[in-house]
C-alpha positions as CSV (number, residue, x, y, z in Angstrom):
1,X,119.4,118.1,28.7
2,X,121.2,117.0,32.1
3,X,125.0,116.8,32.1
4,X,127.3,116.1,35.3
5,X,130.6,116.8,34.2
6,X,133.5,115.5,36.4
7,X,136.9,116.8,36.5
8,X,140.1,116.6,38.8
9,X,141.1,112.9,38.2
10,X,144.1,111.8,37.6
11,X,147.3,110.0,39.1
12,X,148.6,110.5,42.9
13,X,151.1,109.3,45.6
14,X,149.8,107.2,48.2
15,X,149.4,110.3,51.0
16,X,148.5,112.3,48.7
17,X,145.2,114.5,47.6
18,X,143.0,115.7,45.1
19,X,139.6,117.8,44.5
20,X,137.5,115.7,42.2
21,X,134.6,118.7,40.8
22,X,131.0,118.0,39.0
23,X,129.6,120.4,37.4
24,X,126.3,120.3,36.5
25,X,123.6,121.8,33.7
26,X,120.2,121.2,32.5
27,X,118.8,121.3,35.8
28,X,118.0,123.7,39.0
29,X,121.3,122.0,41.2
30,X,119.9,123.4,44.3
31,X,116.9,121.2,44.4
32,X,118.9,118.2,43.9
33,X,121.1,115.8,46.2
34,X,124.6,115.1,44.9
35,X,126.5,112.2,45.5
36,X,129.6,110.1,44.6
37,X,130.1,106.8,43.7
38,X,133.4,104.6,42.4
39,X,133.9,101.7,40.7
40,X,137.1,99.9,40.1
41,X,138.1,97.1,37.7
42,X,136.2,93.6,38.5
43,X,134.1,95.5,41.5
44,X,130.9,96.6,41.9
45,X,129.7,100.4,42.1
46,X,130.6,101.7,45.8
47,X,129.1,104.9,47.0
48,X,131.5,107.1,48.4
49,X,129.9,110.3,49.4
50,X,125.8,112.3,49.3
51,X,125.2,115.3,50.5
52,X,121.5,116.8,50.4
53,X,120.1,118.8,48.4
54,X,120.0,121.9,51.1
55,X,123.7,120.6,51.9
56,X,122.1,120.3,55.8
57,X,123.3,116.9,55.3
58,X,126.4,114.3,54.4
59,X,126.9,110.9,54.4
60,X,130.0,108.7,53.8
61,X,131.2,105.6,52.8
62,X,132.8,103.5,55.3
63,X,136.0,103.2,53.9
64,X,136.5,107.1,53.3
65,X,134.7,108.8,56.4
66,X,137.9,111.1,57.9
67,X,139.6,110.8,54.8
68,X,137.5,112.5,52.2
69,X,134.9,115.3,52.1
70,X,131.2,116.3,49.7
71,X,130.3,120.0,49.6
72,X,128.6,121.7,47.1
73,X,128.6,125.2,45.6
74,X,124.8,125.6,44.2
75,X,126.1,129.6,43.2
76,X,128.2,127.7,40.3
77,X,126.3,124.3,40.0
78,X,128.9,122.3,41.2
79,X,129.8,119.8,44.0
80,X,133.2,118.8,45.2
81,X,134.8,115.8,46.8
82,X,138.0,116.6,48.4
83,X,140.0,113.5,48.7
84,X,142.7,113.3,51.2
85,X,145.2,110.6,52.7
86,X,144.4,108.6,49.1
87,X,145.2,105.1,49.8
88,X,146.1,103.0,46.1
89,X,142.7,101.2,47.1
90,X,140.7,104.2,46.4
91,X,141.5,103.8,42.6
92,X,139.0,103.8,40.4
93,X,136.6,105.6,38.1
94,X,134.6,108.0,39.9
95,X,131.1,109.4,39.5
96,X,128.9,111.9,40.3
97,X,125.1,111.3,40.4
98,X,122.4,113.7,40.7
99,X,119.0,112.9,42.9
100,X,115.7,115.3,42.9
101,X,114.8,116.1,46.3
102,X,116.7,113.3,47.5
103,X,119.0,113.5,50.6
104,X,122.7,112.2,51.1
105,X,121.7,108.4,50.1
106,X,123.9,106.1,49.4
107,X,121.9,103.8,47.1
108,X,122.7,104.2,43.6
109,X,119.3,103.5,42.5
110,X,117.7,107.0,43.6
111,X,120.0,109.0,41.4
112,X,118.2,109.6,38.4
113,X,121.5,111.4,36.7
114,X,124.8,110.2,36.2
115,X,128.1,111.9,34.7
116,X,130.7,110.0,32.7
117,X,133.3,109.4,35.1
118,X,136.7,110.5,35.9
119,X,139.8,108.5,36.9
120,X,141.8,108.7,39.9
121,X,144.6,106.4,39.9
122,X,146.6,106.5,43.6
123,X,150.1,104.8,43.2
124,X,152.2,103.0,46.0
């Protein structure tokens, strides 16, 4: 079966960074789009980050674009969102979603595979 695994959470400095990973199995990762989404307590799902399943193409949330960056490494089934400047507002669980075909979209609804989540608490 399917499984997106995330790892890389955890608890930084305002300033700081981190490299959230996802790797996936069960499927062929190089026909699908990846992307990124976070929820935090009492808020609704936000997408973060897609990028295509080619890798031709990203797209970012509004309130990461400069800050944070989606690539992908389809030789060991696994994206990456490299997380820089981390602002305590960017805490929350994040997830990585998996879309056939898809491209860098950032509604939830086309991603037809979801991992479990991993934390990423930013202190100030």
């Amino acid at each position: 079966q399917v499984q997106l695994v995330e790892s890389g959470g955890g608890l930084v400095q305002a300033g700081g960074s981190l490299r959230l990973s996802c790797a996936a199995s069960g499927l062929t990762f190089s026909r699908y789009a990846m992307g990124w989404f976070r929820q935090a307590p009492g808020k609704e799902r936000e997408f973060v980050a897609g990028i295509s399943w080619s890798g031709g193409s990203t797209n970012y949330g509004d309130s990461v674009k400069g800050r944070f960056t989606i690539s992908r490494e389809n030789a060991k089934n696994t994206v990456y969102l490299q997380m820089n400047s981390l602002k305590p507002e960017d805490t929350a669980v994040y997830y990585c979603a998996a879309d056939f075909m898809g491209g860098s979209s950032s509604y939830a609804a086309g991603y037809g595979f979801w991992g479990q989540g991993t934390q990423v608490t930013v202190s100030s």
